[in-house]
Every structure is written in structure tokens, then in C-alpha cells.
C-alpha positions as CSV (number, residue, x, y, z in Angstrom):
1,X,-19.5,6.5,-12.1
2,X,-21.9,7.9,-9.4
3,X,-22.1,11.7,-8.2
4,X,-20.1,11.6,-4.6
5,X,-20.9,14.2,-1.8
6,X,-17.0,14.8,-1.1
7,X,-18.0,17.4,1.3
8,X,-20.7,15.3,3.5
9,X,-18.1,12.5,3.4
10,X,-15.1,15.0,4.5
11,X,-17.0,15.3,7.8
12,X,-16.6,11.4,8.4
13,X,-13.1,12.6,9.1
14,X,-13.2,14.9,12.0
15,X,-9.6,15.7,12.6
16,X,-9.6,17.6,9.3
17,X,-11.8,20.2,11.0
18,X,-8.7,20.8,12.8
19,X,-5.6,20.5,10.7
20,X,-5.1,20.7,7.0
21,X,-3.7,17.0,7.0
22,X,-1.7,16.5,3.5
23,X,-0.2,13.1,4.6
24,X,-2.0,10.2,3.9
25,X,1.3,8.6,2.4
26,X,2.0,8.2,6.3
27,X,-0.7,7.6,8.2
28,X,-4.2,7.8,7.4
29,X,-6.5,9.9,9.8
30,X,-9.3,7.9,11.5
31,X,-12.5,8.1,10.0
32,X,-15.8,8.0,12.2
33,X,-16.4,4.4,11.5
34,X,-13.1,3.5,13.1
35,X,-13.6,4.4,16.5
36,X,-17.1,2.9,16.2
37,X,-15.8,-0.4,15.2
38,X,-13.0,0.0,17.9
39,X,-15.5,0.6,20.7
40,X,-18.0,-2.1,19.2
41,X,-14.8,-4.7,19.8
42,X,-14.7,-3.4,23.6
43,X,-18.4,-3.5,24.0
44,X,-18.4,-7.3,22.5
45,X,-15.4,-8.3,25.2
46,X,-17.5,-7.2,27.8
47,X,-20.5,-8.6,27.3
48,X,-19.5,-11.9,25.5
49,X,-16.2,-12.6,26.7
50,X,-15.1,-12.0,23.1
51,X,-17.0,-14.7,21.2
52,X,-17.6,-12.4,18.4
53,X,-14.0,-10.2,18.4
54,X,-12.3,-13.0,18.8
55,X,-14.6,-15.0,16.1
56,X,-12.4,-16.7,13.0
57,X,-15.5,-16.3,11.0
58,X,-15.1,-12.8,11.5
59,X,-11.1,-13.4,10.1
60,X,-12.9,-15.1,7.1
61,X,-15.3,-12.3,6.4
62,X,-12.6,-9.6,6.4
63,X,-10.8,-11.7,4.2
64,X,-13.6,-11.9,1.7
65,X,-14.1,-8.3,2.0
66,X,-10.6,-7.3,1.8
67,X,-10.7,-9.3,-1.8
68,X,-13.2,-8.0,-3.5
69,X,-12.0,-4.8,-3.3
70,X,-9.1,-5.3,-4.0
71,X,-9.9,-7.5,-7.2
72,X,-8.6,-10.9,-5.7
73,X,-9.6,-14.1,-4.3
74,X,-10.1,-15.1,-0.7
75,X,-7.4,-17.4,-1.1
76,X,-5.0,-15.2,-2.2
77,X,-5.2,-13.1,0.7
78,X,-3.2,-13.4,4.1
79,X,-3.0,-11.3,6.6
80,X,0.0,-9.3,8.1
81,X,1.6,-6.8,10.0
82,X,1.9,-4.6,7.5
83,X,3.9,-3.9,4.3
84,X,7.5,-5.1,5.6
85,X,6.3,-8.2,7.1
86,X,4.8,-9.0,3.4
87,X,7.9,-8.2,1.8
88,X,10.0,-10.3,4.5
89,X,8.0,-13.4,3.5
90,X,8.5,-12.7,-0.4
91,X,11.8,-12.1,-0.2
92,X,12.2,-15.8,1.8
93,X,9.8,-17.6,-0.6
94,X,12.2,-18.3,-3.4
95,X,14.9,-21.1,-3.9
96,X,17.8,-19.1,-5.6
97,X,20.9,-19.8,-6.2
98,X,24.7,-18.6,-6.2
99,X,25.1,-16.3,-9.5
100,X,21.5,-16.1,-9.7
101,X,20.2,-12.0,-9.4
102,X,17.2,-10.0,-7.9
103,X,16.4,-7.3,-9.4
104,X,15.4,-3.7,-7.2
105,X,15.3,-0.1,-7.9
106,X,16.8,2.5,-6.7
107,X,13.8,4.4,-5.4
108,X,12.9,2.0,-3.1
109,X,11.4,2.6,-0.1
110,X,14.2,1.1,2.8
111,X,11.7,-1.4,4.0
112,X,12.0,-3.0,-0.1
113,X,15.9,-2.8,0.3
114,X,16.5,-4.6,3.6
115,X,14.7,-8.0,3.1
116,X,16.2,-8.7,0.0
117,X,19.8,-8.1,1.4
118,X,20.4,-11.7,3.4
119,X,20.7,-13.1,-0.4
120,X,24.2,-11.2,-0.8
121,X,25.9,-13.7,1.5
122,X,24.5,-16.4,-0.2
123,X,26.2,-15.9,-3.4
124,X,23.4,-14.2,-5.3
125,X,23.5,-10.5,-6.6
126,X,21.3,-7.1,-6.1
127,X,20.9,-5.2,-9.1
128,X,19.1,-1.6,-8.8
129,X,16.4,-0.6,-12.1
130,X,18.0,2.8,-12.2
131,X,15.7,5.8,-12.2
132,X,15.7,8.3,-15.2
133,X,14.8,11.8,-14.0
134,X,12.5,10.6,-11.0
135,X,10.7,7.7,-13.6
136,X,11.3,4.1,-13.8
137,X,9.9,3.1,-17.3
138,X,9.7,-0.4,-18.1
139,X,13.5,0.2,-20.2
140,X,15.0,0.7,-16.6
141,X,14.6,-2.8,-15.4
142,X,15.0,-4.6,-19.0
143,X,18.8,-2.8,-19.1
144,X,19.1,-4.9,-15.4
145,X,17.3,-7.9,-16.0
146,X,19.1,-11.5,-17.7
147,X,19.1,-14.9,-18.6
148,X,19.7,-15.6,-14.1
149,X,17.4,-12.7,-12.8
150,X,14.7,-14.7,-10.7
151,X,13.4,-11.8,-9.0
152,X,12.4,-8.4,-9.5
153,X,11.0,-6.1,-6.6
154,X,9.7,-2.4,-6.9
155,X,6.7,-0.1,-5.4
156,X,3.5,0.5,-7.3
157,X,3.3,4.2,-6.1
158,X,7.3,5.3,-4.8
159,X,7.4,6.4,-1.8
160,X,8.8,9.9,-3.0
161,X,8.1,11.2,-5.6
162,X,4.8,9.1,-6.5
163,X,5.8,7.8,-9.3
164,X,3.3,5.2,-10.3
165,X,5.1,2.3,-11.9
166,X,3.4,0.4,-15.3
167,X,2.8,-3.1,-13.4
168,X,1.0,-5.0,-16.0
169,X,3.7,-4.1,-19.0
170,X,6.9,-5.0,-16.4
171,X,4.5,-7.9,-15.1
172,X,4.3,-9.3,-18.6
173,X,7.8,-8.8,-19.4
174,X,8.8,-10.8,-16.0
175,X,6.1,-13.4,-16.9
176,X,7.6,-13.7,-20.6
177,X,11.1,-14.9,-18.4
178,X,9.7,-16.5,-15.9
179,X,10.7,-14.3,-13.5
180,X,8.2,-13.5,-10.5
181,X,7.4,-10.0,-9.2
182,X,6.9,-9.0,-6.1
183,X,5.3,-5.3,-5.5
184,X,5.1,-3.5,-2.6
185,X,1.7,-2.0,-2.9
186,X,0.7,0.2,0.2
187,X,0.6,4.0,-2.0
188,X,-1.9,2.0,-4.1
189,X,-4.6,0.3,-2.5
190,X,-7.3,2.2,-1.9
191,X,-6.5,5.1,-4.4
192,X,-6.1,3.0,-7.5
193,X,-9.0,0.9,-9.4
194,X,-7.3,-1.5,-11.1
195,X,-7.8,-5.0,-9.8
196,X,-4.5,-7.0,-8.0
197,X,-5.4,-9.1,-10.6
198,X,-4.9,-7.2,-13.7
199,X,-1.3,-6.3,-12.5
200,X,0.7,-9.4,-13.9
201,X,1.9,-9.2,-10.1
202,X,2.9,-12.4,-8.5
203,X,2.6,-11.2,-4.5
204,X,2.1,-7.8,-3.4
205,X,2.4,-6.4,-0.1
206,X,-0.1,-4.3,1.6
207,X,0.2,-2.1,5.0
208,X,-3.5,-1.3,6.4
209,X,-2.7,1.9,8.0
210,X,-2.8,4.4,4.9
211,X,-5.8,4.9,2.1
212,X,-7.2,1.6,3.5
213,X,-8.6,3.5,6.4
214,X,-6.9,0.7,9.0
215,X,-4.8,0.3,12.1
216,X,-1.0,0.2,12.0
217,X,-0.3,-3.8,12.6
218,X,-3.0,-4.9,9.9
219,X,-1.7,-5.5,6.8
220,X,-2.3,-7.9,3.8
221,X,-0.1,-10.2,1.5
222,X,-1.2,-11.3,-2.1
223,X,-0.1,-14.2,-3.4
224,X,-1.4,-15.0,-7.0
225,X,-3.0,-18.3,-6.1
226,X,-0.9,-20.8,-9.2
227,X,2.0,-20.2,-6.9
228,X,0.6,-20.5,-3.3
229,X,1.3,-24.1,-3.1
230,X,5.1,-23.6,-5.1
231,X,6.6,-20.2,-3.2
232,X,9.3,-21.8,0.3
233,X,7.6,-21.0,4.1
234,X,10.1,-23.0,6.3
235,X,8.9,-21.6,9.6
236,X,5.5,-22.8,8.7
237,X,3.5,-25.6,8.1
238,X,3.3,-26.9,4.4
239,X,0.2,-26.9,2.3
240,X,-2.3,-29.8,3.0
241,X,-4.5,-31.8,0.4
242,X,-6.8,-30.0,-1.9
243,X,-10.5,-30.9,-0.6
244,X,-9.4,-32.0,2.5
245,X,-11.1,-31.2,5.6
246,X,-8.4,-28.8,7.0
247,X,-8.5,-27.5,4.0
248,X,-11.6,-25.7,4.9
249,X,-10.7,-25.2,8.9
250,X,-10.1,-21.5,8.3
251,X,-13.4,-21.3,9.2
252,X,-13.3,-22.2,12.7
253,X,-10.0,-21.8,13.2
254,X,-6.8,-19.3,12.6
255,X,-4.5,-22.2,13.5
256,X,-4.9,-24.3,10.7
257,X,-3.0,-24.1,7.5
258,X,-3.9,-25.1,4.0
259,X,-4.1,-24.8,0.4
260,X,-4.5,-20.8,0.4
261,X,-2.4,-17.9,1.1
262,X,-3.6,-18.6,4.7
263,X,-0.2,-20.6,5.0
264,X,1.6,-17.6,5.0
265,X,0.2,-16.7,8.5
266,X,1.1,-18.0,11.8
267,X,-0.7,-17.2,15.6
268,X,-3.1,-15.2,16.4
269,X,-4.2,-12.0,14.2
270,X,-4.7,-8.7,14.9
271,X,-8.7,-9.2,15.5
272,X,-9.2,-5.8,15.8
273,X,-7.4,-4.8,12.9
274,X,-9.1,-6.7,11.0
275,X,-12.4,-5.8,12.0
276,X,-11.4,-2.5,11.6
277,X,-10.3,-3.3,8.0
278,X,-13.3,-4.4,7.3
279,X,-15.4,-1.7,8.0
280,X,-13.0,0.5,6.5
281,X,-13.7,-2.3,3.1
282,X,-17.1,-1.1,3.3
283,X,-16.7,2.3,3.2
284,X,-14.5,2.7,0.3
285,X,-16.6,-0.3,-1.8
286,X,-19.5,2.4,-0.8
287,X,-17.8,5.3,-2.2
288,X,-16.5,3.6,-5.5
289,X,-12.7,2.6,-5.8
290,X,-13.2,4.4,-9.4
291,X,-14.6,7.2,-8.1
292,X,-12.0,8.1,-5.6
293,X,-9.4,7.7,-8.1
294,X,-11.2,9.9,-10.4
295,X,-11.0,12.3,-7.2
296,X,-7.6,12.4,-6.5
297,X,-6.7,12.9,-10.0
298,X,-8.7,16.0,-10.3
299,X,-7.3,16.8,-6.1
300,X,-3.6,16.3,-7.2
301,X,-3.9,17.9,-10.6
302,X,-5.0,21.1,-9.3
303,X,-2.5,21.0,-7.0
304,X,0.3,20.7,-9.6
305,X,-1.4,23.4,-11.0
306,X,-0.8,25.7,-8.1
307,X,2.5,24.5,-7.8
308,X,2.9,25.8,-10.7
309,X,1.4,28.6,-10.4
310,X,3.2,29.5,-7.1
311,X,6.9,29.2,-9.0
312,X,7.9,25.8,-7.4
313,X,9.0,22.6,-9.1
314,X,7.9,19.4,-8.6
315,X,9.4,16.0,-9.0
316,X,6.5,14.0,-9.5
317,X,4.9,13.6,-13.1
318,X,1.9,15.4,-15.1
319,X,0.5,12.5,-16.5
320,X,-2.4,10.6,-14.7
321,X,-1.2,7.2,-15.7
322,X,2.8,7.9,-14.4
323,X,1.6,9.2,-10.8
324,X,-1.4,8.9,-7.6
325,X,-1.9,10.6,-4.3
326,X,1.7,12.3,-3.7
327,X,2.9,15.4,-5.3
328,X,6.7,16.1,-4.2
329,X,7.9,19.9,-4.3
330,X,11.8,20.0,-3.7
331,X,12.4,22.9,-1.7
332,X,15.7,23.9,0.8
333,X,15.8,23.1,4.3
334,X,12.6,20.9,3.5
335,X,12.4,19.5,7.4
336,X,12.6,23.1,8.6
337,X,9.8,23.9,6.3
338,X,7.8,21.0,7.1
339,X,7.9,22.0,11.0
340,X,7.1,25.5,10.5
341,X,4.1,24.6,8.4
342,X,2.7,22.5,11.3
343,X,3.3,24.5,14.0
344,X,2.1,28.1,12.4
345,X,-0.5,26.9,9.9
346,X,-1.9,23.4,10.8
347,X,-1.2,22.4,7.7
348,X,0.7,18.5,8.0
349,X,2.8,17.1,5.1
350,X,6.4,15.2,5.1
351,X,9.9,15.1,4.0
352,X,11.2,12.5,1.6
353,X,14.3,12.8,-0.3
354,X,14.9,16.6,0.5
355,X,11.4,17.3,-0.5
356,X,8.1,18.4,0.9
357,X,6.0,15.7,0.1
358,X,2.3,16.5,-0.1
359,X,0.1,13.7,-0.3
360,X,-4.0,13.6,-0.1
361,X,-6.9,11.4,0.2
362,X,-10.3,12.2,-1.3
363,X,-11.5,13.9,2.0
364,X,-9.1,16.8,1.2
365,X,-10.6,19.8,-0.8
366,X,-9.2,22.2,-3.1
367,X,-9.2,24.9,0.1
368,X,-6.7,22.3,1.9
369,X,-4.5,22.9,-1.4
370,X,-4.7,26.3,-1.8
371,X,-4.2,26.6,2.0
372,X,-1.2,24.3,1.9
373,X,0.7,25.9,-1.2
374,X,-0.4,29.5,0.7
375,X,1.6,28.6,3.6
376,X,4.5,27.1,1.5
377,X,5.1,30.2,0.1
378,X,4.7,32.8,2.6
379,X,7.3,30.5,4.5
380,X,9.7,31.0,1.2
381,X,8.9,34.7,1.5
382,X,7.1,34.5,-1.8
């Protein structure tokens, strides 16, 4: 890996000359090259009447982008809302059946509980992979899983407590039972190296808005391509011939639907989004997926150190491979703290599951830790 100036590259960020932002599970802040895309799409309206904004070839391109760095294929890749709107169309892809099951967890983020739930009136059971001391090793969804589980359905990253789940092992068990897996994958991209790929994933949904450096309403679905063609899409139009000449028309136009992951989409997509997407592609490919991994393990390991150190306990593991960005310090009155720590100190984390949950991006710096855990404490009077 190449040396990284994390300190020239914190300045592309300007808001964190302002606030000690500790929430990139949330929301990412804009970096420079965002607003510069956003006011190049203006400029182009103007002068062009949108003939570039508004280009499909543009669509293409941030497609290509978007897939190598995320270790895919072009066609693999469609475009969403954001990670909900990827889920919804997973969990409305299968043909099941009464008495067949689906298989959740129960550290799901809402979004991953509520599209699965129009099965229950059609006769087919939710199971929930039941968490063992904030950890959902791949023994928690074999205890769930039998000979009529079609489905199961779980976050890369939780939500919560961070907990990073072992894709490629529960992958290959699903794969061994021919049972497809459906991820949702927004705490991920962006922070961790390994390639969709390599995950023994079957789709995996994406929101833009987070360590992808997008807008909210630009998000991503992948669809490992063997099943593109086999996976239901009643409100669109079915795949057309291999080779055929629509099957190519995605390059002059977002209206036409073929034998890709493009099927998936329907209308018009967010063009600015997407442009913004794929500037934000080119930044991170830049910086080195691997190295901003290797970032926020060192970020997020000194800051369980100084949770440590400070006498709090935290919910989220030690070891590298079992966690990413978010670090989850259970603490009374959590909402209360989380308010007070905005508006005395600047300093912005969140609440999830009665928790402070402190999560970074590679911009941060060991000062923003030592800042954040600073305020924590002198708001617990310690």
C-alpha cells in the first residue's frame, strides 16, 4: 500500500474544520469534489440544455466506475434510491412458497425487517439468526436455517454495534443449500477492500449517501450476474435476447431493459447522483480502498483504546476481522448525551440501541477521538 497524506486529504472535507463529525454511519459530510460536481451539473443545464447531465453515457460511465471499485461487473450493477429500495426489490425477486422460510437476524437494521414482512401472509415464515453477545457467527444462522429456508438476509456492517458479519463462510454455507443471500451492504462500501465478488453474496444493497461520498437518493443494487436473468421483476419488463441490439441500448438510453442488472431499474435516474457518485468513485479509487481500510482500523482501534482507557464499555468487538467504522459505547440517557455533546462541544455522533454510537471515516484524526471521548466523559462527570 501507498503512504496517504490523511491530513492534506482531511481538508477536502471542510465542515470538519467546524465540527468534530463522528457519524459517517448516517450521513457522510460533503467533500470538496461534491459541490464541484453539483455546480458543474448546473453550469452544463445552462449552457447545453443538459445534453451532458442528462447524458445516458454518463449513466453508463458511473456504472463502470461504480464496479470497479466495488469489485463487480457493469452488469451487475443497478441503480437505486438507496439501500431500502434494493432490499424491496430482493425481497420481491423470489418465487416462494407456503411452509417455505427466510431467514433474518435480529440485529437488523428496520429497513432489512420490513420488506421481507409481506411473505408472512403468504404462508411463508420469518426466522431471526439470534445474536450471541452483540455477534452473529456463522453457528447463529445454521441453528435457523433447514431443508425449506430459501432466503437468508443480514447486514455486512450492523447498524449498531458494527459488527462485521463473515460473508464469504455464510455465503458458502447458503451456496452449499442453495439458498441465496441477500446483504444489505451500505456500512461496508467504501471502508472495506474486499471485492462484492469474493463475498459468496447473491445481491447486495447499497445506499450512496454514507462512505461512498454520494447524495441521499443514489444508491446501488448488486445482482451476481448467473441469477440476473432467473431472480422475478413483475413491475418491469423481462430480460431480452443475449446479443440483441437492445441489449446494448443502455448506451443511449435509460429506458431500455435487457440482459443486466439494468432490468432492475425503471424511469429516469437520479443524473446528478450519479454524477456525483462518480466523482466520489474517483476519489476513493485515488486514495486506495485498502488503504482507507487500513486507516480506519488503526482510527477505530485507538479509539477502543481510549474507551478503554476512559472506563467505558463498548459493545462492538476487538478484532479487526469481527468489526469496521462504528464503535458503540452503551452509556445512560444516551440521547441526552448525544445532544449535549453537539450543542456544548461540536462533537456529532448518534444513538442506536441505547448507545452512543461513534462512527468515523478516514478524514477523522486521532485529535477528533481524543476530543470526542474528552467530552463523553466530562458529560459523565468523569
Amino acid at each position: 500500500m501507498s503512504a496517504v497524506n490523511w491530513s492534506k486529504l482531511r481538508g477536502e472535507f471542510p465542515a470538519l474544520a467546524k465540527w468534530t463529525y463522528l457519524d459517517w454511519a448516517r450521513k457522510t459530510l460533503p467533500p470538496r469534489c461534491q459541490r464541484e460536481v453539483i455546480e458543474e451539473y448546473c453550469d452544463d443545464i445552462v449552457e447545453t440544455a443538459g445534453a451532458d447531465a442528462w447524458s445516458a453515457l454518463n449513466v453508463a460511465e458511473t456504472r463502470k466506475a461504480m464496479a470497479e471499485l466495488l469489485g463487480a461487473k457493469p452488469a451487475e450493477i443497478a441503480f437505486t434510491k438507496n439501500t431500502t429500495e434494493g432490499l424491496l426489490i430482493a425481497a420481491h425477486a423470489f418465487d416462494l412458497r407456503p411452509g417455505d422460510n427466510i431467514v433474518l437476524t435480529d440485529m437488523e437494521h428496520t429497513a432489512n425487517l420490513w420488506v421481507w414482512q409481506h411473505w408472512v401472509d403468504k404462508g411463508v415464515e420469518i426466522r431471526k439468526a439470534k445474536n450471541r453477545g452483540g455477534r452473529l457467527p456463522l453457528d447463529a444462522f445454521l441453528e435457523q436455517i433447514d431443508a425449506r429456508t430459501r432466503v437468508v438476509s443480514t447486514a455486512y456492517v450492523t447498524y449498531g454495534n458494527g459488527y462485521r458479519v463473515d460473508l464469504p463462510a455464510l455465503g458458502t454455507a447458503c451456496r452449499e443449500r442453495d439458498i441465496r443471500l441477500v446483504v444489505d451492504g451500505v456500512q461496508a462500501a467504501g471502508v472495506l477492500a474486499a471485492p462484492l465478488s469474493s463475498l459468496n453474496a447473491d445481491l447486495v444493497a447499497i445506499g450512496g449517501h454514507k462512505s461512498l461520498f454520494g447524495l441521499t437518493g443514489a444508491g446501488l443494487l448488486y445482482c451476481r450476474e448467473e441469477l440476473i436473468d432467473q431472480l422475478r421483476t413483475p413491475f418491469l419488463k423481462a430480460p431480452v435476447a443475449a446479443g440483441s441490439a437492445a441489449a446494448s441500448a443502455h448506451l443511449n438510453s435509460q429506458f431500455d431493459y435487457f440482459r443486466t442488472a439494468h432490468r432492475f431499474e425503471g424511469g429516469n435516474p437520479n443524473f446528478l447522483g450519479l454524477r456525483v457518485l462518480r466523482r466520489s468513485a474517483a476519489m476513493i479509487s485515488g486514495i486506495g480502498v485498502q488503504n482507507i481500510e487500513a486507516r480506519v482500523q488503526a482510527l477505530t482501534s485507538h479509539l477502543l483504546g481510549l474507551v478503554a482507557k476512559a472506563g467505558l464499555t463498548t459493545t462492538t468487538p476487538a478484532e479487526w476481522s469481527e468489526r469496521a467504522q462504528i464503535v458503540s459505547v452503551p452509556v445512560a440517557n444516551a440521547g441526552d448525551l448525544m445532544n449535549r455533546l453537539r450543542e456544548k462541544h461540536r462533537v456529532i455522533v448518534n444513538v442506536k440501541d441505547d448507545a452512543i454510537r461513534i462512527s468515523l471515516g478516514f478524514s477523522n484524526s486521532e485529535d477528533d477521538l481524543e476530543r470526542a471521548i474528552a467530552a463523553i466523559r466530562s458529560e459523565l462527570g468523569r
